[in-house]
N, C-alpha and C positions, 0 to 999 in steps of 0.2 A: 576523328571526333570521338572525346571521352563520353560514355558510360554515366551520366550525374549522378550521385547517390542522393535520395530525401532523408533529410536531419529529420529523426524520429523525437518527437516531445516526450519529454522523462518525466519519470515518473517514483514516487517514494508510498511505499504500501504501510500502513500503520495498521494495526490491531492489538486487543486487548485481550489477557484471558482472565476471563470474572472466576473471582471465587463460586465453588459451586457447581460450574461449568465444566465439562470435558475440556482439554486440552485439544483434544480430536477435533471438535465443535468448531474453535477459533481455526486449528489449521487447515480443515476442509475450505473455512472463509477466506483465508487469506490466498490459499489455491484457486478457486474460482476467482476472486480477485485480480490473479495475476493473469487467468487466462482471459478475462473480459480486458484488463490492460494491454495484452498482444492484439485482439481480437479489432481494440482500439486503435493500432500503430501505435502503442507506447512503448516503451525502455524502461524494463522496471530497474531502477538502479540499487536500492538500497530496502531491506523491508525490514520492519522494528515489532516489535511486540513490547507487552508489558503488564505485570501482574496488578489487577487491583480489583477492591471491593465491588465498584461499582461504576460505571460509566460513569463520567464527569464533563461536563462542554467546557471548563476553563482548558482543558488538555487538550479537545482539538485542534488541529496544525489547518491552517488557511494559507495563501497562497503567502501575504509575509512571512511565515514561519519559515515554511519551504522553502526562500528564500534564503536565509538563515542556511 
């Protein structure tokens, strides 16, 4: 008898670095991030950044994006 392995849920880490802000600041976030996402059983598959003035909610990614 095999061994079953559990399909772990993936996962895509998003952050942003604001103007202003350390660059340190965002990657400390995205490191804690990633360790709450193991912590979680997730797969982090892919992590993105991206520079801008100011958080914006048209940007954030929801499960259809993700999809995508």
């Amino acid at each position: 008898m095999g061994i079953s392995q559990i399909e772990k849920n993936k996962a895509i880490l998003v952050g942003i670095y604001l103007l202003g802000h350390s660059h340190e600041r965002t990657n400390y976030s995205l490191e804690e991030l990633k360790r709450l996402a193991k912590t979680a059983n997730l797969e982090v598959k892919m992590t993105f950044t991206q520079i801008r003035t100011a958080s914006d909610p048209s940007w954030y990614i929801g499960k259809g994006k993700s999809k995508n």
